[in-house]
C-alpha positions as CSV (number, residue, x, y, z in Angstrom):
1,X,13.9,12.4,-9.6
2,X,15.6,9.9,-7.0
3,X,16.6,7.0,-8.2
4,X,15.3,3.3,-7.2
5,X,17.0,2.3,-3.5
6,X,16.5,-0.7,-2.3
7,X,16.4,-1.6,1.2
8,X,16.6,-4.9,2.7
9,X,14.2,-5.7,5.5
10,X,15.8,-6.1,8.9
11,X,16.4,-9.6,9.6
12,X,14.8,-11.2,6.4
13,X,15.7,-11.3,2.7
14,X,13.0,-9.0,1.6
15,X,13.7,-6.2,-0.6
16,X,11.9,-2.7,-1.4
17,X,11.7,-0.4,-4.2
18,X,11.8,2.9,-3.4
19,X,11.0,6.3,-5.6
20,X,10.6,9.5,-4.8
21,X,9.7,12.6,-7.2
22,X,8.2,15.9,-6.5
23,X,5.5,16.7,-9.3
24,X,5.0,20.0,-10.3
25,X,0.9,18.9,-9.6
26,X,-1.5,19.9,-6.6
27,X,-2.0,16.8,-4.0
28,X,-5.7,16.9,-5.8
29,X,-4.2,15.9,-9.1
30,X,-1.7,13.5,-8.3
31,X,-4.4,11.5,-5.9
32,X,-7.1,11.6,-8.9
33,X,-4.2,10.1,-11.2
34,X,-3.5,7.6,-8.4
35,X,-7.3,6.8,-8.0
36,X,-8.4,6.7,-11.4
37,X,-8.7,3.5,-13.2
38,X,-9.1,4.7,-16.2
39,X,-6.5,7.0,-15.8
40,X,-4.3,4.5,-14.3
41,X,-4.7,2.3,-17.6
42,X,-2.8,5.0,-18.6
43,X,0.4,5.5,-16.9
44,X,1.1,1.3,-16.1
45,X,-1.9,-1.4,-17.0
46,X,-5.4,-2.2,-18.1
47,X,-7.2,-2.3,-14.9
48,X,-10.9,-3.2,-12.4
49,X,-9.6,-0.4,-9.8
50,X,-12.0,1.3,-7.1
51,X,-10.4,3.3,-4.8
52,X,-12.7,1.4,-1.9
53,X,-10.7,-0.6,0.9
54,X,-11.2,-4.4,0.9
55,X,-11.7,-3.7,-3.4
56,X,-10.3,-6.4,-5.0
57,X,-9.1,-5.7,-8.2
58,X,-6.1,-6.7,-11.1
59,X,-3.9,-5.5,-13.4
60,X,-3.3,-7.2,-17.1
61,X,0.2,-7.0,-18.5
62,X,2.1,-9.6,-20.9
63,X,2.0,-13.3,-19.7
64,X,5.5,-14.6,-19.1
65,X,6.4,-18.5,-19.1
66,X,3.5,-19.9,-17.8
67,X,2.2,-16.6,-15.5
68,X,-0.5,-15.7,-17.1
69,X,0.6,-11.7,-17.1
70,X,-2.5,-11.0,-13.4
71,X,-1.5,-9.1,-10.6
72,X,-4.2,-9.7,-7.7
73,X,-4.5,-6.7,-5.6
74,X,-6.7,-5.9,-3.0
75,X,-7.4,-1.8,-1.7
76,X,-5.5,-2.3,2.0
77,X,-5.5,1.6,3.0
78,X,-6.8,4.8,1.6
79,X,-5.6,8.5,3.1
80,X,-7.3,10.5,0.3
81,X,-4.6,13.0,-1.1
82,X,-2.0,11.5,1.4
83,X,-2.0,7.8,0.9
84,X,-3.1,4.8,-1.1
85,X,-1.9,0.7,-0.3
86,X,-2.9,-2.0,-2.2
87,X,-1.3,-5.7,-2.2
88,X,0.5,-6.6,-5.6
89,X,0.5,-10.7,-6.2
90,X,1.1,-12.4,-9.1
91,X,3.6,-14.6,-11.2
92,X,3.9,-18.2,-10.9
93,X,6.2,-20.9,-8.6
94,X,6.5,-22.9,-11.5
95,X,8.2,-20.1,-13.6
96,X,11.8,-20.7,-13.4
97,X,12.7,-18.0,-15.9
98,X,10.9,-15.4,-14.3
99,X,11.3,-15.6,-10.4
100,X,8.3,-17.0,-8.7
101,X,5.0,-16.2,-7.1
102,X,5.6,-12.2,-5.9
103,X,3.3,-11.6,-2.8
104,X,4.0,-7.9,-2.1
105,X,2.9,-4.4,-1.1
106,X,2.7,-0.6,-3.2
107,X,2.2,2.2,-1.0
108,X,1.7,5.6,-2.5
109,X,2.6,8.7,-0.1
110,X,1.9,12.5,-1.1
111,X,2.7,15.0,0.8
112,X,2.3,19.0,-0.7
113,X,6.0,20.6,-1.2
114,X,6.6,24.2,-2.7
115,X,5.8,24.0,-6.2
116,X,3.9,20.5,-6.2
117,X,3.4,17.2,-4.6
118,X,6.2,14.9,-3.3
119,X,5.2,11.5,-4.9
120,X,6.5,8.3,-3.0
121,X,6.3,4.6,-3.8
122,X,7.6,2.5,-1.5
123,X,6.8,-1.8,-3.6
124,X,7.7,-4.2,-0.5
125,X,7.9,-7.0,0.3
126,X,10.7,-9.0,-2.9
127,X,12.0,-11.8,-1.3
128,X,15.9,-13.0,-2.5
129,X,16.6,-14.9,-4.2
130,X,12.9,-16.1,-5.5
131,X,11.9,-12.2,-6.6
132,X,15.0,-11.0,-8.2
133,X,13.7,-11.2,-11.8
134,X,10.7,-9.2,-10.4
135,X,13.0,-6.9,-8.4
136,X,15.3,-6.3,-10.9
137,X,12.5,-5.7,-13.7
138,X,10.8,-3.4,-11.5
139,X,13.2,-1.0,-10.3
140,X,13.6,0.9,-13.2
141,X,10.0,0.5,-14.1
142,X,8.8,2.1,-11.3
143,X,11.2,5.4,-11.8
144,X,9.2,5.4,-15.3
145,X,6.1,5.2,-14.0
146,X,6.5,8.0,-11.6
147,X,7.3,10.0,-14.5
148,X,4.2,9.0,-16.6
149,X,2.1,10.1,-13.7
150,X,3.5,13.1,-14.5
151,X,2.7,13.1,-17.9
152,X,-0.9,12.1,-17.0
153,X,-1.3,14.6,-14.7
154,X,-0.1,17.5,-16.7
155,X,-2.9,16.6,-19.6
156,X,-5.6,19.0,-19.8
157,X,-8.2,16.5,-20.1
158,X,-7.0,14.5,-16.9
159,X,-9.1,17.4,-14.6
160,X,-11.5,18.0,-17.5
């Protein structure tokens, strides 16, 4: 597995996560993992997903401070088997303890490798200092999640 990197955009103060794991899983099973709501649900949230462009859809986590735990996201770009963008926002301005209002992007690239898929997430768009908490928080969460689509993926009932 890589670990996170983060970039900072040229001339701004936005931040991107970065990971990057090959997956010993065919394109075909990574993208149905990817696409899946209810498989989705389980490798990071409860979930409305359709892969559709122009889908609006959330996730549900934990409400922190006064966010009420909904990421807004909307389908931006499908590539079936090679990529999948959607827009992430959520959080709150008035949340002091958590950063405020996040307003980003999660691309998913695939791309077939000897022995499996090359899995990228590319989460854009943190701006410093408002998104730190979020950046921070997410880094490592990301590099977990890639590894749970892993775990989802290598389930016998995930083709079934």
């Amino acid at each position: 597995m890589t670990n996170p990197v983060t970039n900072p955009a040229p001339g701004s103060d936005s931040r991107d996560i970065v990971v990057e794991e090959v997956l010993p899983h065919a394109p075909d099973v990574i993208w149905k993992v990817l696409t899946s709501g209810e498989l989705i649900s389980r490798w990071l949230m409860p979930n409305d997903f359709t892969p559709v462009v122009g889908r609006k859809f959330t996730f549900q986590t934990k409400p922190m401070g006064n966010w009420d735990g909904i990421v807004h996201c909307e389908v931006l770009e499908i590539k079936p088997r090679e990529k999948l963008v959607y827009s992430w926002k959520g959080g709150s301005d008035h949340n002091a303890a958590y950063g405020s209002h996040l307003d980003s992007v999660v691309t998913w690239s695939l791309a077939a490798v000897e022995g499996g898929t090359r899995l990228r997430l590319v989460h854009s768009g943190f701006r410093s200092p408002e998104n730190d908490f979020a950046f921070d928080a997410m880094s490592g969460g990301w590099a977990k999640v890639t590894q749970s689509i892993g775990k989802v993926a290598a389930d016998p009932e995930t083709m079934g």
